[in-house]
Backbone bond lengths (Angstrom), bond angles and torsions (degrees), N, CA, C in turn:
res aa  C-N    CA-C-N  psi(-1)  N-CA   C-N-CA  omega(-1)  CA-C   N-CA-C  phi
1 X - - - 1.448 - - 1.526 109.54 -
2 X 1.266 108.37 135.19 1.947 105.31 173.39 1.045 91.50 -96.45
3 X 1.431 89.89 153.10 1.676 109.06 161.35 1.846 112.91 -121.74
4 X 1.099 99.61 167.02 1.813 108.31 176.26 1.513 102.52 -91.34
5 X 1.671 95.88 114.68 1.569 103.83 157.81 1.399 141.76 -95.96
6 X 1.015 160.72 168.22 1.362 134.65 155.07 1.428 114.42 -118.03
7 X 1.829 111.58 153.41 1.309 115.96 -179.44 1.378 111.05 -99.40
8 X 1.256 142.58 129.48 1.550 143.21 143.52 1.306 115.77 -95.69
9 X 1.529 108.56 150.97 1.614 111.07 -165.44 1.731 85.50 -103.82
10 X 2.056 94.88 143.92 1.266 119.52 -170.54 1.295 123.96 -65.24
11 X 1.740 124.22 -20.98 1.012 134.58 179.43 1.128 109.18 -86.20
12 X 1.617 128.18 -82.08 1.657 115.58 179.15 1.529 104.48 -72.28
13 X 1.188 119.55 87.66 1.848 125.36 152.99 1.383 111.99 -52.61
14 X 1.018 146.58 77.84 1.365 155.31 120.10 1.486 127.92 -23.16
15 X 1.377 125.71 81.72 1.248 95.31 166.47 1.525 153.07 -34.41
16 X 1.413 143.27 98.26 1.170 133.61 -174.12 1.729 118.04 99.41
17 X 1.421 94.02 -7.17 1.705 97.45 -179.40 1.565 100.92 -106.34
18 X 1.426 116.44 111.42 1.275 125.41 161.38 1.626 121.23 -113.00
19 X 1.300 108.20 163.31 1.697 125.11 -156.19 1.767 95.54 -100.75
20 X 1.136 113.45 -67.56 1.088 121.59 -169.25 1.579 117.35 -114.80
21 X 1.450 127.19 159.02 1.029 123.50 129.01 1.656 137.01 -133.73
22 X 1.612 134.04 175.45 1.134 118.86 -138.38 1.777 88.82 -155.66
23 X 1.516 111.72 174.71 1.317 118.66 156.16 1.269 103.49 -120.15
24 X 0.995 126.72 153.06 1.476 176.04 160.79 1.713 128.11 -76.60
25 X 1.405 143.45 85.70 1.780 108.16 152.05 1.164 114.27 -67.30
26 X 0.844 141.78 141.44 1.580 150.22 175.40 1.368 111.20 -98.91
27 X 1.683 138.85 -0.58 0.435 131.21 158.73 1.808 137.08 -89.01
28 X 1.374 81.05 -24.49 1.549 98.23 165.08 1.502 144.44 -100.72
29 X 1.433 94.67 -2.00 1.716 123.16 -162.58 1.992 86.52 -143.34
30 X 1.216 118.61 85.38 1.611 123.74 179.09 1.487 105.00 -95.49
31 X 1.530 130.07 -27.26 1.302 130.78 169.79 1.355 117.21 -69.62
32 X 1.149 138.28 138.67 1.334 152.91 154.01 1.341 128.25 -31.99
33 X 1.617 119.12 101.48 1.453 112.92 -157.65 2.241 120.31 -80.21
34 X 1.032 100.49 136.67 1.324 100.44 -150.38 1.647 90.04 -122.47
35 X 1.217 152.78 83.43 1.560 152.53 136.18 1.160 134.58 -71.38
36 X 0.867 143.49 -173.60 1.883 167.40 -177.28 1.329 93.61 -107.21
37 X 1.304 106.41 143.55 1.791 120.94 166.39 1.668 104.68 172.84
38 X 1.316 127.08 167.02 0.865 159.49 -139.05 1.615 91.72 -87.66
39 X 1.388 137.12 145.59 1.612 131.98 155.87 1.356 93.22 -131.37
40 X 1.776 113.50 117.00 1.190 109.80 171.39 1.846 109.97 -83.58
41 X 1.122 99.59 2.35 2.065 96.34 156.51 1.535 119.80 -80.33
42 X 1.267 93.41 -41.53 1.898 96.47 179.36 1.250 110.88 -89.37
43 X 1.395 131.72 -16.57 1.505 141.87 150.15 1.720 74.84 76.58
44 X 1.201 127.75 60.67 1.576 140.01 141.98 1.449 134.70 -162.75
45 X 1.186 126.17 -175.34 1.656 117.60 -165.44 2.137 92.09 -89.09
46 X 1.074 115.79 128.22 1.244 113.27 173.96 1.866 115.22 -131.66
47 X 1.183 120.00 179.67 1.378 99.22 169.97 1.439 111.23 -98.67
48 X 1.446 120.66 161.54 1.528 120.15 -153.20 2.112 82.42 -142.73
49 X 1.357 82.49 124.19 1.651 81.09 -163.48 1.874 87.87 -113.00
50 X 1.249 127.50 165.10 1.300 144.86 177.12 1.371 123.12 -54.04
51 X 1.727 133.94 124.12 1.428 104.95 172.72 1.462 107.60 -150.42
52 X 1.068 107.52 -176.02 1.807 110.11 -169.36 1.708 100.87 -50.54
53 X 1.023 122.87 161.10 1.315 128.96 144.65 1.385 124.19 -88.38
């Protein structure tokens, strides 16, 4: 089953403000997904690490 994750970028931590969101299996992928992408707050590519919904 996927689930919906969301990405926030690691530098401006914002509570409640997220960039992206994504699916997930969670059963096969149990680590916390951590990429590169775009922050249109930091207006640069940063890493955007996994977080609650």
């Amino acid at each position: 089953m996927r689930e919906i994750i969301k990405l926030t970028c690691v530098p401006c931590v914002v509570p409640g403000r997220s960039n992206y969101f994504l699916t997930k299996n969670k059963k096969t992928k149990t680590e916390k997904l951590l990429t590169k992408k775009y922050c249109k707050f930091c207006k640069t590519h940063t890493d955007h690490k996994e977080a609650k919904v």
